[in-house]
N, C-alpha and C positions, 0 to 999 in steps of 0.2 A: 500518563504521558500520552501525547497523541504523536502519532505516524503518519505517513500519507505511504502508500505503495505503487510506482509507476508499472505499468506490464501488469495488473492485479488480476487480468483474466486468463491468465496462459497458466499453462503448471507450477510454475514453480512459484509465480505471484497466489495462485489460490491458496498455494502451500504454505505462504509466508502467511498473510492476510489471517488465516485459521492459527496460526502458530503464535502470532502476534495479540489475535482474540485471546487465548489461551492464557498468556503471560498477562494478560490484565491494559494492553494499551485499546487508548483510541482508535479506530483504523478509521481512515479514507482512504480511497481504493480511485486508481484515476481507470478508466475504461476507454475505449474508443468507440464502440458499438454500445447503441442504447438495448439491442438484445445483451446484453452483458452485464448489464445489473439487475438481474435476476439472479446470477451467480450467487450470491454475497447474501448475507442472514440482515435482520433488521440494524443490526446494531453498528453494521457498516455506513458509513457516508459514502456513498457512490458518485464521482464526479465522472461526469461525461467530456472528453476532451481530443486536444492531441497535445504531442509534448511539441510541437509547435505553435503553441497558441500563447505566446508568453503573456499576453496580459490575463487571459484567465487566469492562466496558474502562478501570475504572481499573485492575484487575490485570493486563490486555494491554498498556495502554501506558506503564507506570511499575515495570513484574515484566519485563522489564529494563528498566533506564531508557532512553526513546527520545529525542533531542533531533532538533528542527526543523530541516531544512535545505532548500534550493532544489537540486534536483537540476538539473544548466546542462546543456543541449544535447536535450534533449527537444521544449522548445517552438521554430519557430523564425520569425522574421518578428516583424513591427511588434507582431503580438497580445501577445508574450511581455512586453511591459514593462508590463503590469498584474497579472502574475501573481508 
């Protein structure tokens, strides 16, 4: 299954992103700074962007179709049940 992660270069995006490799998904990783895909191993698709750019990221997240899912065992404790 493939993911996309917005915020992929801040903590808790690299967190996800690794945790997400782990469980076996696709990852794209949306970034704002071209020093920032460096962060990320080959296996990531690095998109360079901002979340204001809607037509790029209509073509990143529907060029393939991406569907929504809760990736489980990332968060863990009482916090997780608002997310």
């Amino acid at each position: 299954m493939k993911i996309m992660v917005f915020g992929a270069a801040g903590d808790v995006g690299q967190r996800f992103v690794a945790e997400a490799l782990t469980q076996g998904y696709e990852v794209t990783a949306l970034v704002r700074r071209e020093s920032q895909t460096s962060l990320f191993p080959e296996q990531v698709k690095v998109v360079l962007g901002e979340l204001d750019e809607s037509e790029e990221l209509i073509d990143v997240c529907f060029t393939p179709r991406f569907r929504a899912r809760r990736i489980t065992g990332f968060f863990d404790g009482p916090s997780d049940r608002n997310c």
